[in-house]
N, C-alpha and C positions, 0 to 999 in steps of 0.2 A: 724797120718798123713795118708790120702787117699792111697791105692793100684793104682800103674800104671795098666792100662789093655789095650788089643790088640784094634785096630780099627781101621776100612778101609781108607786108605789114604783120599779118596775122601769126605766121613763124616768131616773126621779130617781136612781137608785143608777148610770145609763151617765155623766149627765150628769159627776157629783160625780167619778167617777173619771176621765172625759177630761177636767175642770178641772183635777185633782191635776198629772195628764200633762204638761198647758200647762204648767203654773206648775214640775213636774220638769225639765222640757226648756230652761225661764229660768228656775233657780232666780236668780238675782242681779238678774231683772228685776221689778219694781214695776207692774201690770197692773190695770186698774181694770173693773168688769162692763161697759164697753162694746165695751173692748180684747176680752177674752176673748169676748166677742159676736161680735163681727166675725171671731176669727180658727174661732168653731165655725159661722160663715157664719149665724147668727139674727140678721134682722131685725127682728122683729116688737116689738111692745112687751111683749107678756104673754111671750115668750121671755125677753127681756132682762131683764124682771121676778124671770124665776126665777132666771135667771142670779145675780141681785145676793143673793136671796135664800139661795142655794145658798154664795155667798162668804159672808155672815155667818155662816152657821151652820158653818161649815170653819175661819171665826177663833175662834169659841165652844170647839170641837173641840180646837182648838192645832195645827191643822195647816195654817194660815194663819196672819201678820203682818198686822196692818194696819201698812202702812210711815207711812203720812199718811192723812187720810179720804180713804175711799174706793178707797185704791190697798193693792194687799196684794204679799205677800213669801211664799213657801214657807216654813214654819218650820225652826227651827233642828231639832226634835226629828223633823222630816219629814225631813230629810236625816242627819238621825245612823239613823232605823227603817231608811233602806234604804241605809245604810254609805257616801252620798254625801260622809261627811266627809275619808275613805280619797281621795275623788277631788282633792284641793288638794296643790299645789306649793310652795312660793317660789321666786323666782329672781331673774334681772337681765332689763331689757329692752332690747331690739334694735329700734328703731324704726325703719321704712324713710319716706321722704318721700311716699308713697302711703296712708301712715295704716295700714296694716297694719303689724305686728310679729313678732317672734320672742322666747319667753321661753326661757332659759339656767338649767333647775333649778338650784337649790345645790347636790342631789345629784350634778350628774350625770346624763349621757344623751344620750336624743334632743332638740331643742329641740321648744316648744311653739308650736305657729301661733296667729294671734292675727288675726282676720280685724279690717278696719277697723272695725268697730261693736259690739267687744268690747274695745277698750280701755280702756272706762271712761277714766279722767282720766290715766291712764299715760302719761309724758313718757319720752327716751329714757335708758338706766342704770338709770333707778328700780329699786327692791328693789319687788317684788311677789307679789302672793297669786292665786294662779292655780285657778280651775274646770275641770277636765280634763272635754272631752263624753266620752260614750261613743266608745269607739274602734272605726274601721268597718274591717272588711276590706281590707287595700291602699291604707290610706288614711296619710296624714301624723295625728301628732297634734295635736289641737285643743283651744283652751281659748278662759276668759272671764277676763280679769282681774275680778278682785272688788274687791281692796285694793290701796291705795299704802302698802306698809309704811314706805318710806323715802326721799321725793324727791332724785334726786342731786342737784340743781339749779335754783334758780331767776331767777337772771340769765342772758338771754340779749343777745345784740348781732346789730343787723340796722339796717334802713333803717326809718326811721318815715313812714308814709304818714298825711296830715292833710287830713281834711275841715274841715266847720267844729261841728261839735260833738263830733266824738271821734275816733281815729287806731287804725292797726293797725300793729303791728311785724312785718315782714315777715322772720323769722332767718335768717342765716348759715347756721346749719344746716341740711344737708341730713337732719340727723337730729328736725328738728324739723317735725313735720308739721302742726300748724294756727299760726296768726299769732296775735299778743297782743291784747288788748281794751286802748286807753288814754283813760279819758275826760280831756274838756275840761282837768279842772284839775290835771292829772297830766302835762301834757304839761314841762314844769318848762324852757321858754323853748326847747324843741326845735323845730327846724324843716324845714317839709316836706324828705323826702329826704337827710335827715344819717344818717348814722350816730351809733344811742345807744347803751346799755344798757339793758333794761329789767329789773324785777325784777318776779316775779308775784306779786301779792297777794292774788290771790283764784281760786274757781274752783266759781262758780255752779254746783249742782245740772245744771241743766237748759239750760245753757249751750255751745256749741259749744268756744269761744272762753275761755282763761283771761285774768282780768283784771289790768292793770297798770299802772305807774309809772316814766316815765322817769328813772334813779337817774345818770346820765353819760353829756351828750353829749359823742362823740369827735371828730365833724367831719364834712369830705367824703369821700363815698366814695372811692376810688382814691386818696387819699393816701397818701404812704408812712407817717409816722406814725401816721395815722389806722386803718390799716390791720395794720402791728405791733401796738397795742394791742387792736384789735377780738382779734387770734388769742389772747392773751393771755389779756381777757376770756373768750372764748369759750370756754376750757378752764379755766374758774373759778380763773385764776391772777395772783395781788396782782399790782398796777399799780405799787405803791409800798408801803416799808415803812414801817409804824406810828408813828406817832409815841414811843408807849412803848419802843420798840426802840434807833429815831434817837438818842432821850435817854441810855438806855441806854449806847450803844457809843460816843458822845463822851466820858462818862466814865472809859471805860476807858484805864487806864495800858500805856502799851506799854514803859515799861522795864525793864529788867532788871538786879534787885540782885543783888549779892555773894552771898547765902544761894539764890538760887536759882540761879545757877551752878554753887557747890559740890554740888548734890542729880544732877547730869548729867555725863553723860560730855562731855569739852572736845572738837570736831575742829574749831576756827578756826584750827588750824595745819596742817591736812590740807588737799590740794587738794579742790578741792569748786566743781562745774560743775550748773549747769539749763541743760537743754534744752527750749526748749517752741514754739509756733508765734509767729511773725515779731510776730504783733498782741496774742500775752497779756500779760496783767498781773497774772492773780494766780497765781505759781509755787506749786505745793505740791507740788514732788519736787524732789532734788537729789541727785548720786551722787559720791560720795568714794572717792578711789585712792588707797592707800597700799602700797608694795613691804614687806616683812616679811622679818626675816632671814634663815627658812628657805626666802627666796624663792617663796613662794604672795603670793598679794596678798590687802591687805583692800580691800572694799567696801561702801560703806555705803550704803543707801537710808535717804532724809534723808525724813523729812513733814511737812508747818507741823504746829504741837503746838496744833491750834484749839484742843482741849478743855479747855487751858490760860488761857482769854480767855474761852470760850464756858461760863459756867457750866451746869449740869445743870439744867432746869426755870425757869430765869428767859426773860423776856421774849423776847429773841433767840435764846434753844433753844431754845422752843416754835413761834418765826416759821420757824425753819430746818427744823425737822421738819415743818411745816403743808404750805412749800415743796417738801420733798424735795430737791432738785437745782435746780442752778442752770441758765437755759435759756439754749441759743446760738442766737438766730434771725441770719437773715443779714448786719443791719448793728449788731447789740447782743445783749452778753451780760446778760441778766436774774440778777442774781445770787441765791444761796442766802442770802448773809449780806451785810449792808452793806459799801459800797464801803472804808470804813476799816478793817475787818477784812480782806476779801476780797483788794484792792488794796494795804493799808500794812502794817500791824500783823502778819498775819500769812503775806504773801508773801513767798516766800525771795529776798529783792532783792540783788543783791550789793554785796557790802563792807561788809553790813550782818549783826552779833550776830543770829541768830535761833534762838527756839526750836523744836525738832525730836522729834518721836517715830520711833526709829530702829530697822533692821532691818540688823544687820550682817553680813557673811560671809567667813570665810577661804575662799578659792578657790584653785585651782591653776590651771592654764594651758588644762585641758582641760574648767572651768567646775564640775566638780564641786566640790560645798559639804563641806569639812571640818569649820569651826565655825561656829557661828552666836550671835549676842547680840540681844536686843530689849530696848530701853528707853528713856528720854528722856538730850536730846542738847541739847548751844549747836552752832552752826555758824555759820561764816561765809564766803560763796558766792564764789569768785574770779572768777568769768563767767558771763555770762547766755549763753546761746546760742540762736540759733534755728536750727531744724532744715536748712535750707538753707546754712547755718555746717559742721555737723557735718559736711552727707554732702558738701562741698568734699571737706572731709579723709577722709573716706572715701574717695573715690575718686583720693587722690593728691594733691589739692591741700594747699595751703599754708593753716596757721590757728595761731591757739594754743592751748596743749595739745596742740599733735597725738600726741603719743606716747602721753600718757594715752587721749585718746579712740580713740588703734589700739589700747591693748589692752582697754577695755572693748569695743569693736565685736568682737574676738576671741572674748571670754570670752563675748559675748551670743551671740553665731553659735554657739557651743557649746551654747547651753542649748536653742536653737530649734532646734537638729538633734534635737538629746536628746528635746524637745519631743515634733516630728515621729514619732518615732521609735516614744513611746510611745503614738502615737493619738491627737495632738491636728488637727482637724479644721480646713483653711487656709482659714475664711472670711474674705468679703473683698468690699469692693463699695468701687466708685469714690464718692469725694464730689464734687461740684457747689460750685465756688468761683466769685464774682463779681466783678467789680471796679469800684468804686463812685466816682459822680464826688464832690463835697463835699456835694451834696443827699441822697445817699445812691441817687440813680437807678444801677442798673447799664449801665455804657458794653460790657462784656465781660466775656465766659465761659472758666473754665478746669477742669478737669479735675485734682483732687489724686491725686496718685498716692501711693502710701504706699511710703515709700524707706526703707533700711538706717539713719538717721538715726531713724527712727521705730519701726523694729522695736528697735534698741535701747534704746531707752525701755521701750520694753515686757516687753522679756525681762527685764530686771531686774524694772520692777513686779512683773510675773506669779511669780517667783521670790519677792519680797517677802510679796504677796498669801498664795501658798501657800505659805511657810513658818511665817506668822501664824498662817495658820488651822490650821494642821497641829499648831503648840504647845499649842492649847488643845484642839483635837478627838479627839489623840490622848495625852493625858496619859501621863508616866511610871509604869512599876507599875501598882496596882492603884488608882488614886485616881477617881475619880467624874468624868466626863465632864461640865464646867458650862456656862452654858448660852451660845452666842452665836451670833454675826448669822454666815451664812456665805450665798456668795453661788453658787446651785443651777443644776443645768442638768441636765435629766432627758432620759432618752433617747426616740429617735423615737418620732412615733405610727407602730403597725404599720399602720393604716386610709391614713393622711397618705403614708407612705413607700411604699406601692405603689402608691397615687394616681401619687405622683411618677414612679415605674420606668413603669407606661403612657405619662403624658405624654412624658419624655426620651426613652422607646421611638421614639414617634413623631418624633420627629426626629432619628434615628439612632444614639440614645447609648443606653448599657447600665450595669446595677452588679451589680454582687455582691454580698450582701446575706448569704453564705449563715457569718460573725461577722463580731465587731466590727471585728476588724483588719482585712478586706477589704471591709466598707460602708465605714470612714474613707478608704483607701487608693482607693477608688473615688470615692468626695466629691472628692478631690482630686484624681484626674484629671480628672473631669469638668470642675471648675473652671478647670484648662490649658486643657482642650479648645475650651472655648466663647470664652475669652478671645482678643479682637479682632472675635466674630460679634454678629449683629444678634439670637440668642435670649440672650446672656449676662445682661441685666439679668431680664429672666422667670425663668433658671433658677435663675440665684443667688435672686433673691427666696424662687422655691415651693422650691426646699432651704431655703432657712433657715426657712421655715415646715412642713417637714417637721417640724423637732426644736421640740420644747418653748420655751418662752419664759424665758432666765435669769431668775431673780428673787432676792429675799432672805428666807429664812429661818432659823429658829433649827433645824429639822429639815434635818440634812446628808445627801443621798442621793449629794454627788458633785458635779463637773460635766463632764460628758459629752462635749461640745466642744473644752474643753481638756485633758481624759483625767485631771486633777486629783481624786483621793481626798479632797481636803480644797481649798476657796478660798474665802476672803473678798475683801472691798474694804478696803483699807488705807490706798492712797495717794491717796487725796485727800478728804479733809476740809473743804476750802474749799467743794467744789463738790456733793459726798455727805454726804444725813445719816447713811446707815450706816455711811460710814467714821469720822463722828464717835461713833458705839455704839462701833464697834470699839475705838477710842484709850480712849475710858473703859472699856471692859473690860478690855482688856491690864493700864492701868493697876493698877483693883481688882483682877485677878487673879495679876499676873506682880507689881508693886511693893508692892501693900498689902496681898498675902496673904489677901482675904476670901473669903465663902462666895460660893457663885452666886447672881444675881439668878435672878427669878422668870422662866419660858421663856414665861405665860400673858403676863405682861407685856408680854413683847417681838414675841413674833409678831404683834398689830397694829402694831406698828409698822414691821417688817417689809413686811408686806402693804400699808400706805399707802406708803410707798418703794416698792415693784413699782409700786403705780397710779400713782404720780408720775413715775418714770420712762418709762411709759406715755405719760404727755402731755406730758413733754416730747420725745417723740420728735416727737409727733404734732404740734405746735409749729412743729418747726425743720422737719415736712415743709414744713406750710404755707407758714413764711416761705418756704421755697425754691422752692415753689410761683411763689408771689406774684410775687417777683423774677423767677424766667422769663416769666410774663405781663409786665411791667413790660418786659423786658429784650426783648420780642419785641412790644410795643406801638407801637413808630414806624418797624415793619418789615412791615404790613401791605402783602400785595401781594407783599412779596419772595420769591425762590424759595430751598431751601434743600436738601442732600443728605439722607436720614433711611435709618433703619432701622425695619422692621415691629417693633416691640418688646410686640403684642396683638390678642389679637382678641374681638368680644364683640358681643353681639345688636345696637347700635346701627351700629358699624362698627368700624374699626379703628384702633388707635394708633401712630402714628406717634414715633419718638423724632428726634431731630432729633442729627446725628455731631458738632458742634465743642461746640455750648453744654448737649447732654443736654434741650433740651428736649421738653415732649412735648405732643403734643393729638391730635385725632383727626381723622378722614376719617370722614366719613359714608355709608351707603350710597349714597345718592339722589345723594352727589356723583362718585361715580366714576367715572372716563374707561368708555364705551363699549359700557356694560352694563349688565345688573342682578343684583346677587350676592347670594348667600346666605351665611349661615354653615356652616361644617363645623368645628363646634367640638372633636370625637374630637380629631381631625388639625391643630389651630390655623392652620385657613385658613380665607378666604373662594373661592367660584369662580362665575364668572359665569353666569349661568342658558343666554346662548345659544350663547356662543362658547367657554366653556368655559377664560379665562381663570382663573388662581391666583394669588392674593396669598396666600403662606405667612409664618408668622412667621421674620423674619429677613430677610428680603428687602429687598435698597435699594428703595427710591423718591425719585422727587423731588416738592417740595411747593411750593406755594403757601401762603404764609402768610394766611385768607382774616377770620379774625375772632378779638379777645383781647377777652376777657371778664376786666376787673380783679378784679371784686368779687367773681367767682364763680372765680377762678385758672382758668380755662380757656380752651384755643386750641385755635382750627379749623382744621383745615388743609385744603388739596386737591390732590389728585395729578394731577400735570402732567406726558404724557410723550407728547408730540408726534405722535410716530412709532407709539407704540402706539396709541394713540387711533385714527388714521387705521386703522390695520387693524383695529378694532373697530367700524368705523362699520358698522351697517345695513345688508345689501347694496341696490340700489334692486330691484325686480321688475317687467320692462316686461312690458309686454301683448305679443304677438306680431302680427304686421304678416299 
């Protein structure tokens, strides 16, 4: 241990307080007297001396930690003297693959930067405890993560790389910035370059690298199966349900007595049709037509009666809620609830007794709702239909039912004008359908277009939706407003929506912004406008990320998109757990007459539905992802027509017109030149010739590299004729 030695007060009192400094400036960092040596540039030995002696008597003081011997910490009561505790956040974190981050306060604000060697142990989502530096002039704000208040996650799925006495898992994630630590006897029969799961179990101090355990190997890379599960996995969602559950739902009685018939309103004598896509199987809507004497018609909106099977708190409500929703990736539905729920028990199959929680309505011919019933219901379905059925008879042709389904297509077209009318906002974007040979490989791409067969469906739901929510959110009289799940949608960000008005500026479009009725009315033309061009999937996107993210809560502000003062999610229960809250609350409140549950209650539950929904988007991007690489893998080489549909510091994206696929063109690979970005204007232009590649623009492509594991394609622009007049001129010497 160092010698104390003599020193002039005044030395000794500079020194103590540019130590304070050091240790102010890293308050969360641990510094031993040779660190602080080195960084006050003293070599010597009798410096260092004092140094160590100066940290003792600072921990004596309390204005130093000793964290471990010899390494010390800024005290707690050093950072309360000079109101450094005022400087901490919490938040979410935003990890980029560069090891840098961005923390997301809880409050609210600006985000917090997070340079690579302040993340402490912070993985990507984590709930953290943030050190705010002093804030500089003109600068972005900066922090230190201090604390993992709450790991989102610790299974990740990647490729295991094996030496011979320990492996690293390389993640999937591009949000996951360092690789796993797996020693020797943890490898659990996994082998070089499969795909596993690993779970972290540890996360040494002084370690780069958190340590782990292979808990489920999935296979070969680029499998398709292997590959469906990985996405699965990777957004921390069950593979398969519990056993406790399985047990569960085989015991369940699917039939139906005498005394619970009598407790429902009968329509198994009523026509009563579903309509839903060519390949579902578990129907949970069904719409019933009945002529009425004084000539209005009733109409019923039918919905599996899960909450009736699905008891409140047992084993299989808690897996459905854990869940959220059920996931559609490209060749499998992941469901919410087991297949014998989901699929038998409580799909409205036809010719088959089902029970129903129901939204009834007398209607007239011009769609207006005269009366309305909600309650529980027996049904029994006369025809399944799929949607390709329907809009036969929509357009003229021949089917059964037709007459029923012309005057629901009627009635619906009335409520969508009415819709329209009041400000409801026509978003809309193309889905990407495959078609798959028996391995599940995709042979070909088509393009679903959403037809009058499906809008009909919808306008009744959305009428269903919002008249549910409207009964309980807007009580009769003067009775107490209780508490329930409604499903929000909040209007534009003002920052987001002028973002927006510059960028469409630049491509020739315009809105008015200057109410509500002329920003909707302007949404929707633009959406005309752009539809058949090569900017349409950009615009649509950053509009829809203009406005607010729908979500569910028990606090009703509205939803802004469909211009609805009141809407929940009703009709589907098989597939939403909020639509299952919903059935149990109508129930307790409309049939059993009780008070209101608790609002504290329910708003997590709430908020876990929004995240779940959240990743199952994020999900079925993937799969779709995947499947275009898949689907563009035995086509390397080939040329193809595309659309500019991006542009961004690497190069540009190309979308590809028949199958929607997409990848990019690299700078370094483009015909003739060397380009820049000019991202104001969403183009690139060549530095000498002063070509433009705008967004929107055709090109043709060469299909040049597919990246399975990574869902990315390379592409490169092939265009003969241009090329040749971009070549270089030659410069001869003169004679």
């Amino acid at each position: 241990m160092p010698k104390k030695r003599e020193v002039s007060g005044g030395v000794k009192n500079t020194l103590t307080a540019t130590i304070l400094s050091i240790f102010g400036s890293n308050p969360f960092k641990s510094l031993n007297y040779k660190q602080v040596s080195k960084l006050l540039s003293i070599k010597d030995k009798a410096g260092k001396d004092l140094i160590h002696n100066i940290l003792l008597e600072l921990t004596k003081e309390g204005k130093l930690t000793e964290e471990r011997p010899y390494r010390y910490l800024l005290s707690k009561s050093m950072l309360q003297e000079y109101g450094e505790e005022k400087a901490f956040i919490t938040g979410k974190v935003d990890m980029k693959s560069t090891g840098k981050a961005y923390v997301t306060p809880d409050t609210g604000g600006e985000d917090v930067f997070i340079s690579a060697n302040n993340t402490a142990q912070a993985l990507h989502d984590d709930q953290v405890k943030v050190y705010l530096f002093p804030r500089r002039k003109n600068h972005k704000t900066e922090g230190q993560i201090v604390e993992v208040i709450k790991r989102n996650k610790t299974d990740y799925v990647g490729v295991i790389s094996i030496s011979k006495e320990f492996g690293f898992l390389v993640p999937d994630s591009k949000s996951m910035a360092v690789d796993i630590f797996i020693p020797k006897p943890y490898f659990n029969n996994a082998k070089n370059g499969e795909k596993v799961i690993v779970r972290i179990t540890d996360w040494p101090e002084h370690s780069k690298n958190p340590f782990g355990e292979v808990i489920k190997v999935l296979g070969k890379p680029g499998d398709n199966n292997v590959e469906m599960q990985s996405i699965l996995a990777e957004h921390n969602f069950p593979l398969e349900f519990p056993k406790e559950v399985e047990d569960e739902v085989e015991k369940i009685d699917h039939g139906i007595t005498k005394a619970e018939i009598a407790k429902r309103r009968d329509f198994r004598e009523i026509t009563t049709i579903t309509v839903d896509p060519d390949d579902a199987k578990d129907f949970d809507d069904a719409l019933s037509l009945l002529k009425l004497e004084n000539g209005n018609w009733e109409i019923g909106v039918h919905i599996a009666d899960v909450a009736h099977y699905v008891v409140e708190g047992t084993p299989t409500d808690l897996e459905a809620q854990n869940r959220g929703t059920s996931i559609y990736l490209v060749d499998r539905t992941i469901p919410m609830l087991p297949e014998k729920l989901s699929n038998n028990i409580c799909s409205l199959r036809p010719n088959e007794d089902k029970l129903c929680f129901s939204a009834v309505f007398e209607m007239n011919e011009e769609g207006e709702v005269l009366n309305e019933w909600i309650g529980k219901t027996i049904i029994n379905s006369n025809r399944r239909f799929a949607y390709e059925e329907v809009q036969v008879v929509i357009e003229g042709g021949e089917g059964d039912f037709k007459d029923e389904i012309l005057i629901l297509h009627n009635i619906a077209s009335k409520l969508r004008s009415q819709r329209m009318k009041d400000g409801s906002i026509n978003f809309h974007s193309e889905e990407v359908k495959f078609i798959l040979d028996e391995n599940g490989k995709p042979i070909d791409t088509f393009v679903k277009v959403q037809q009058e067969s499906h809008m009909l469906i919808e306008d009744f739901m959305l009428l269903a939706n919002r008249k549910v929510a409207e009964r309980i959110g807007k009580p009769l009289g003067k009775k107490k407003v209780k508490t329930f799940v409604y499903r929000i949608h909040d209007e534009p960000n003002p920052e987001k929506l002028n973002t927006f008005l510059q960028f469409i500026g630049k491509l020739g479009y315009s809105m008015n912004i200057s109410s509500r009725e002329k920003l909707v009315k302007s949404y929707n033309d633009l959406f005309k406008a752009v539809d058949g061009k090569g900017e349409k999937t950009l615009v649509e996107t950053i509009a829809i990320r203009t406005m607010a993210k729908a979500e569910y809560s028990t606090q009703n502000i509205g939803h802004y998109g469909l211009a609805f003062k009141f809407y929940t999610h009703f009709t589907s229960p098989i597939r939403r757990y909020p639509d299952l809250i919903v059935h149990r609350l109508l129930e307790r409140y409309l049939l059993e007459n009780k008070d209101s549950v608790s609002q504290e209650a329910y708003e997590p539950v709430c908020k876990h539905a929004s995240e779940m929904e959240r990743r199952a988007a994020e999900m079925e991007r993937d799969s779709i992802k995947f499947k275009q690489a898949e689907y563009l893998s035995d086509k390397v080489g080939k040329i193809f027509d595309g659309l500019i549909s991006g542009v961004s510091k690497w190069g540009i994206f190309v979308e590809l017109k028949q199958s929607k696929c997409e990848g990019m063109v690299r700078y370094n690979e483009m015909p003739g030149d060397y380009y820049y970005l000019d991202e104001d204007n969403y183009q690139v232009i060549g530095q000498s010739f002063g070509k433009v590649f705008r967004l929107g623009d055709p090109v043709t492509i060469r299909v040049k590299k597919v990246d399975l594991t990574q869902k990315k394609l390379d592409f490169v622009i092939i265009d003969i004729d241009e090329a040749r007049s971009f070549e270089k001129p030659v410069i001869r010497k003169r004679r």
